[in-house]
N, CA, C and O atoms as a DFTB+ gen file, in Angstrom:
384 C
 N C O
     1  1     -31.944      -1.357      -4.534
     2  2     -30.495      -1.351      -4.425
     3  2     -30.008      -2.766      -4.099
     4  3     -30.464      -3.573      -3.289
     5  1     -29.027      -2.859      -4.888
     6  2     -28.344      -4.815      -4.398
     7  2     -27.548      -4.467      -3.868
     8  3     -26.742      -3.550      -4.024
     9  1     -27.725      -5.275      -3.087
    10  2     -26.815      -5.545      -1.836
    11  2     -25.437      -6.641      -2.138
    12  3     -25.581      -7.803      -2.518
    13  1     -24.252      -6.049      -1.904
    14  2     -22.882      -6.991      -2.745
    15  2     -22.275      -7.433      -0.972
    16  3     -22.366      -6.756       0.052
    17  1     -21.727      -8.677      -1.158
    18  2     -21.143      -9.294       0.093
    19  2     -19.563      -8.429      -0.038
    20  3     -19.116      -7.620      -0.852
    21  1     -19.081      -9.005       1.081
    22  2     -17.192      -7.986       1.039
    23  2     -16.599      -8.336       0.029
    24  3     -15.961      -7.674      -0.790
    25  1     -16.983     -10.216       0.141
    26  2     -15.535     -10.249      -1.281
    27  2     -16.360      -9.653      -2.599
    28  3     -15.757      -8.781      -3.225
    29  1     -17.498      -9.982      -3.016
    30  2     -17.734      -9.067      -3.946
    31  2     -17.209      -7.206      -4.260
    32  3     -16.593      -6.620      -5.151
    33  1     -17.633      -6.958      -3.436
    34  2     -16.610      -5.646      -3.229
    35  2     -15.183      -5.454      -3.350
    36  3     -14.628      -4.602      -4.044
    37  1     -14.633      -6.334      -2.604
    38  2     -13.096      -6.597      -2.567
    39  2     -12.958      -6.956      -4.111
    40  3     -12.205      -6.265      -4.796
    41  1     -13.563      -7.868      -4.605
    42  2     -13.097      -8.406      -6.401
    43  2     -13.534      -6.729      -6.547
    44  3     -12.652      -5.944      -6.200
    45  1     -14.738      -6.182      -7.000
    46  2     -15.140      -4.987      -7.446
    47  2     -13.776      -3.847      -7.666
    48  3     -13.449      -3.326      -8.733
    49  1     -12.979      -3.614      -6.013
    50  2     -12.479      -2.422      -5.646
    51  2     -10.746      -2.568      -5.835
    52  3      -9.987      -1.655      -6.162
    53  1     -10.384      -3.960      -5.532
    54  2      -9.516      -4.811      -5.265
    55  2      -9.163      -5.485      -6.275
    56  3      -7.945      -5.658      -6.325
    57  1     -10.039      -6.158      -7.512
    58  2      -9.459      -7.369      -8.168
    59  2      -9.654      -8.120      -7.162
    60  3      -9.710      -7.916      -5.949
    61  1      -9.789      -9.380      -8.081
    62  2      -9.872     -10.973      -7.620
    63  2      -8.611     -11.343      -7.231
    64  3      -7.591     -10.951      -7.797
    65  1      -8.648     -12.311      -5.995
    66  2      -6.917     -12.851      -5.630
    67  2      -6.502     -13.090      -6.457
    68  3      -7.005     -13.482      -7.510
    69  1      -5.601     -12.932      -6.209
    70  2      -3.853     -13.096      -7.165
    71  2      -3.554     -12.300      -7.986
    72  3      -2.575     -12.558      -8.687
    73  1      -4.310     -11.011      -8.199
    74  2      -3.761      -9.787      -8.904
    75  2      -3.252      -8.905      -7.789
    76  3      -3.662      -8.902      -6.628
    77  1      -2.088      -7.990      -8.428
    78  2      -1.246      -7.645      -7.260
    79  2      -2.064      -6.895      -6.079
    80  3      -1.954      -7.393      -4.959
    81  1      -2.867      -5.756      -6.226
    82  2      -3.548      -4.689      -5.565
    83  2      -4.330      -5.563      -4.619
    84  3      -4.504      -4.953      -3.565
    85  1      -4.795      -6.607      -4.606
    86  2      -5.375      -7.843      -4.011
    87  2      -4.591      -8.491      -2.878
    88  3      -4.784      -8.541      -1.664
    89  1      -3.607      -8.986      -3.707
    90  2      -2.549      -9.624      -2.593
    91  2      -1.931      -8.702      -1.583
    92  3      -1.584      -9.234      -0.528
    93  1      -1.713      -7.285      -1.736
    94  2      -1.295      -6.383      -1.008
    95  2      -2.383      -6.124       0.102
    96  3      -2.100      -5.925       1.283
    97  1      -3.659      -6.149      -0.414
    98  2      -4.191      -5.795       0.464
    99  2      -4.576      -6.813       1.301
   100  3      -4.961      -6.478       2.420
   101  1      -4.558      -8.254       0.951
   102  2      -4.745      -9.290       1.785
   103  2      -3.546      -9.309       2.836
   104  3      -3.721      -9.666       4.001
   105  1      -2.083      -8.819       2.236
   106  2      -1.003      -8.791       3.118
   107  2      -1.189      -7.788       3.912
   108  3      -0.994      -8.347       4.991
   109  1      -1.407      -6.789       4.142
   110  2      -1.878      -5.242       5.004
   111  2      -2.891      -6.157       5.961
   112  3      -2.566      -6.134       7.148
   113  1      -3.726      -6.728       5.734
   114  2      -5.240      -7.263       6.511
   115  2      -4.628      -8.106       7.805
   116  3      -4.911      -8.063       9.002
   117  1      -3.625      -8.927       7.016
   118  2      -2.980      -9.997       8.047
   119  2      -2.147      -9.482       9.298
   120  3      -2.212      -9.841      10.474
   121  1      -1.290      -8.465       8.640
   122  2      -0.587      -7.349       9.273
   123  2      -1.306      -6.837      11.110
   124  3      -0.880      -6.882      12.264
   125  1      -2.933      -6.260      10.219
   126  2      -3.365      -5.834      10.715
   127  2      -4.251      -6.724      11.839
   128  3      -4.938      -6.118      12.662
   129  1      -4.217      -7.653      11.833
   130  2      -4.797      -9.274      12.758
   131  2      -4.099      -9.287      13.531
   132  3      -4.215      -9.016      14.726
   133  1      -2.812      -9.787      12.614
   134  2      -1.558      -9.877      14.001
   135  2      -1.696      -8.894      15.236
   136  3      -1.724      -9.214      16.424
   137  1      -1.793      -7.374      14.576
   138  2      -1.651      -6.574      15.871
   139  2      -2.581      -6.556      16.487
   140  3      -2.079      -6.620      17.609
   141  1      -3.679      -6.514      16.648
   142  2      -5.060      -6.884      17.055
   143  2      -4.649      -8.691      18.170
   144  3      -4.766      -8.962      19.365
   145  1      -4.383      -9.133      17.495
   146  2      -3.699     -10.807      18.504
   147  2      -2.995     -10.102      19.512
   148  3      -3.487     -10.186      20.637
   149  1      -2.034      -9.475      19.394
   150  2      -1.015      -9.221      20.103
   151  2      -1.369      -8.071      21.183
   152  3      -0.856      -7.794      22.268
   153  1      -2.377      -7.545      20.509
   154  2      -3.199      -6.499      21.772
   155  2      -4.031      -7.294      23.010
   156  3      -3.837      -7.225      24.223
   157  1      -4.862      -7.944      22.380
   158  2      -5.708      -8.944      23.053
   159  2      -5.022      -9.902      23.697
   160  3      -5.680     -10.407      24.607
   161  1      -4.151     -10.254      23.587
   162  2      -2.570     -10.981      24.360
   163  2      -2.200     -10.435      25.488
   164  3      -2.133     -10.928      26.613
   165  1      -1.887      -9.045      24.991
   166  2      -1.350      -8.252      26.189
   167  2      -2.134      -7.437      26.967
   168  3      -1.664      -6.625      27.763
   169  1      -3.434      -7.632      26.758
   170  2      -4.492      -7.308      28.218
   171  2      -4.777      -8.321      28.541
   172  3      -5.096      -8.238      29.727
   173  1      -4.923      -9.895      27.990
   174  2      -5.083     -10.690      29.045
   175  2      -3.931     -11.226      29.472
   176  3      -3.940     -12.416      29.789
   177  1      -2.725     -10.469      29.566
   178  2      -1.204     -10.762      30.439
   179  2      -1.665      -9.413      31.650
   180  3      -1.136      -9.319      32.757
   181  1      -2.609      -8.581      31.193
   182  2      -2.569      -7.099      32.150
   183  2      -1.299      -6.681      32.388
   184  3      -0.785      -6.425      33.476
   185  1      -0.687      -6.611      30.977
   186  2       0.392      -5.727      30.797
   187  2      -0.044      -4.139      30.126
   188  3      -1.114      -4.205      29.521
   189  1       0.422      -3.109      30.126
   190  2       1.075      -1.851      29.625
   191  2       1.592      -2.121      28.445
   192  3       2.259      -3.145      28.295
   193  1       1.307      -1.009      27.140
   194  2       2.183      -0.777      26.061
   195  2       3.768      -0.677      26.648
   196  3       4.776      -1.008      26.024
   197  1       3.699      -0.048      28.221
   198  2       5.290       0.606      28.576
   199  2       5.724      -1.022      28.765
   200  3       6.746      -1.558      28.337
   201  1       4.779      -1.550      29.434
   202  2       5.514      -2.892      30.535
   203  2       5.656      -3.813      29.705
   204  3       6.052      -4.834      30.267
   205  1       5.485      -3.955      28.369
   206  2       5.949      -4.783      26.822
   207  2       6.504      -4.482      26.476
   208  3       7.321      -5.322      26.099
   209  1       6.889      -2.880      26.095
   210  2       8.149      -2.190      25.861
   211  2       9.276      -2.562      26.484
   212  3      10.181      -3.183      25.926
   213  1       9.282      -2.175      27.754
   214  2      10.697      -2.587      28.675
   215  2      10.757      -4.088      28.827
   216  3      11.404      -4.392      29.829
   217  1      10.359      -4.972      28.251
   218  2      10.117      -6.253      28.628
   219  2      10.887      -7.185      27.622
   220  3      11.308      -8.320      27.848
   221  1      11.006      -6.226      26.095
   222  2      11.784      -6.381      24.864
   223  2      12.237      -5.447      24.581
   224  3      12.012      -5.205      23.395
   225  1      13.090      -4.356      25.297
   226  2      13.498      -3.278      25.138
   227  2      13.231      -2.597      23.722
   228  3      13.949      -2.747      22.734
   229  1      12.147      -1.873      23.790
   230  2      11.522      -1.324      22.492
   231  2      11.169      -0.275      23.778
   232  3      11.475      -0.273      24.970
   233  1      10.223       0.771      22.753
   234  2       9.460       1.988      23.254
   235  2       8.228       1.835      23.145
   236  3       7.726       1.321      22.146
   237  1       7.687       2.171      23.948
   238  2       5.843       2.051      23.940
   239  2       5.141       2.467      22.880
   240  3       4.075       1.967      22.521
   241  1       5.931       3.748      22.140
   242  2       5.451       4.170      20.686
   243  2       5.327       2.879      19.455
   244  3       4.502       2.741      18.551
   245  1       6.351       2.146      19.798
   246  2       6.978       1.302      19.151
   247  2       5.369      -0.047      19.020
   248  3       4.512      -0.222      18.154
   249  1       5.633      -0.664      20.268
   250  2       4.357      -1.358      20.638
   251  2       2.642      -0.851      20.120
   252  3       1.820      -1.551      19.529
   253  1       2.508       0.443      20.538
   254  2       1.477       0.825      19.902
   255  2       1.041       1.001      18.372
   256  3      -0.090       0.988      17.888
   257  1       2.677       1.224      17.571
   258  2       2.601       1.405      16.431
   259  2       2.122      -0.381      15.376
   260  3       1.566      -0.431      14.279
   261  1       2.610      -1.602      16.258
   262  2       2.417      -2.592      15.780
   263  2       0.701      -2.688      15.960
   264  3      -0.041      -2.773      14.982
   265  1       0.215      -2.660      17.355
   266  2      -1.101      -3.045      17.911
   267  2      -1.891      -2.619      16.862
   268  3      -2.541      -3.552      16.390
   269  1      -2.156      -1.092      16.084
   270  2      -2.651      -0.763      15.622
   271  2      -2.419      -1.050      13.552
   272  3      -3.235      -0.987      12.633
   273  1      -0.897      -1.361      13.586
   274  2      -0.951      -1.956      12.310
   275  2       0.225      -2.913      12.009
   276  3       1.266      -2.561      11.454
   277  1       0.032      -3.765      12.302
   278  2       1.634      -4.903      12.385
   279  2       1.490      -5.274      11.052
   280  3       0.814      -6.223      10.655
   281  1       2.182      -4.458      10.327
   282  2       2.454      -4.364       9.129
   283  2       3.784      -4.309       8.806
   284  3       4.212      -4.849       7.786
   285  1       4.753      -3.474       9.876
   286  2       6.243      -3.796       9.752
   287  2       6.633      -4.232      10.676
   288  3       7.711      -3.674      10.885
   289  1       6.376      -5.128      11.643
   290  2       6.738      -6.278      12.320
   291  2       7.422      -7.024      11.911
   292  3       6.850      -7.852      11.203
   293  1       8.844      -7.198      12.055
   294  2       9.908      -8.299      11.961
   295  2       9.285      -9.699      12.722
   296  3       8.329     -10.000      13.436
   297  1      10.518     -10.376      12.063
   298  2      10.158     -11.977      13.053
   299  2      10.705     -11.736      13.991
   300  3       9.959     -11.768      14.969
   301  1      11.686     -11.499      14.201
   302  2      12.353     -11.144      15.589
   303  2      11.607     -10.243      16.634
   304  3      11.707     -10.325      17.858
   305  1      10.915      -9.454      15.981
   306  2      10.039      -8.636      17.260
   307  2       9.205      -9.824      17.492
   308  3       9.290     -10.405      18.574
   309  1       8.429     -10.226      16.600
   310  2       7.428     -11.058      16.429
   311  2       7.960     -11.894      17.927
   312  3       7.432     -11.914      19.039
   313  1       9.261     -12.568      17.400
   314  2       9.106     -13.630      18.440
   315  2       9.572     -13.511      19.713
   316  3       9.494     -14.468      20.483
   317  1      10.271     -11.975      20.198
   318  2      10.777     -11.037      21.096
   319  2       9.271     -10.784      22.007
   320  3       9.229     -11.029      23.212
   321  1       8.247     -10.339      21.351
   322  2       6.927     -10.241      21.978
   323  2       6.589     -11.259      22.337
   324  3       6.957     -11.410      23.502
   325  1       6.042     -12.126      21.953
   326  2       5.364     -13.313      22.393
   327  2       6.124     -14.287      23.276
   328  3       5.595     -14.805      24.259
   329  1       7.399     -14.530      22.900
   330  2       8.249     -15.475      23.867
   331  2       8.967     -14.445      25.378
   332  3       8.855     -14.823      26.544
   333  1       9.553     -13.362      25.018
   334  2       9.818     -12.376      26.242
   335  2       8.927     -12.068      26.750
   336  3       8.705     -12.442      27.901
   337  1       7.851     -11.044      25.882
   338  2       7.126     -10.424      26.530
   339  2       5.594     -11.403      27.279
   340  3       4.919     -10.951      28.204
   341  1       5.426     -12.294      26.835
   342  2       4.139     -13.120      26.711
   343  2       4.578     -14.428      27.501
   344  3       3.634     -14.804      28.195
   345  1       5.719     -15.267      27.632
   346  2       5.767     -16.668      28.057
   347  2       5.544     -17.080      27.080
   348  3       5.850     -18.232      27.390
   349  1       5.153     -17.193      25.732
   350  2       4.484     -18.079      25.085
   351  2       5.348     -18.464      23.860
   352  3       6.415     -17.899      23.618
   353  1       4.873     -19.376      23.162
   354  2       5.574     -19.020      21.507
   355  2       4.329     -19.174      20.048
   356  3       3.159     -19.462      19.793
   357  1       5.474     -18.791      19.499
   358  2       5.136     -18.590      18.089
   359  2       5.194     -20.010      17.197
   360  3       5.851     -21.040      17.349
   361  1       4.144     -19.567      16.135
   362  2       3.564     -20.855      15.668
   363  2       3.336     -20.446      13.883
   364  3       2.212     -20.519      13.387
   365  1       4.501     -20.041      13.094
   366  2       4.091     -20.008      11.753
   367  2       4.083     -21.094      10.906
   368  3       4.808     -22.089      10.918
   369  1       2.683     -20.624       9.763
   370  2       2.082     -21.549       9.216
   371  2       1.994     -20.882       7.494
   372  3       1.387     -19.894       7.079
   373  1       3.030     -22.072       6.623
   374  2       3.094     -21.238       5.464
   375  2       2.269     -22.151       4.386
   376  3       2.228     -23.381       4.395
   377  1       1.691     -21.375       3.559
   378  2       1.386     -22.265       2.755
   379  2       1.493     -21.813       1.069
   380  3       1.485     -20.690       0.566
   381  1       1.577     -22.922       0.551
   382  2       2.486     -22.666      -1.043
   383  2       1.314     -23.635      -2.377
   384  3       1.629     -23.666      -3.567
């Protein structure tokens, strides 16, 4: 049996970048980083889903729903979390 690396798979299952089903799923992946950052953020603040919630007046459902897939994350939450809720800021990086 051969053994295929991810992006092989990913071209296989996915298409090669820059066909659409590709780029979507590279956009979902990133999505899904962010919230993962933003989790790992907010246990080493030893904050609460609630105590991030009330912190950017959102709901804890709300918070949990990003952690697990920040996929519809605005910039404004984006930067509502990290600068309210966190002290910190935000740092986007585009490239063309």
């Amino acid at each position: 049996m051969e053994t295929k690396s991810w992006k092989e798979i990913k071209d296989t299952v996915y298409g090669v970048k820059g066909t659409e089903r590709r780029d979507e799923l590279e956009r979902d992946f990133g999505g899904f980083k962010i919230g993962l950052q933003l989790k790992k953020a907010r246990e080493e603040k030893h904050l609460t889903q609630a105590q991030l919630a009330e912190r950017i007046e959102k709901k804890r459902e709300y918070i949990s729903r990003i952690e697990n897939n920040g996929s519809n994350l605005t910039l404004k939450t984006l930067y509502d979390i990290v600068e309210k809720g966190f002290g910190g800021k935000v740092k986007i990086e585009i490239e063309i």
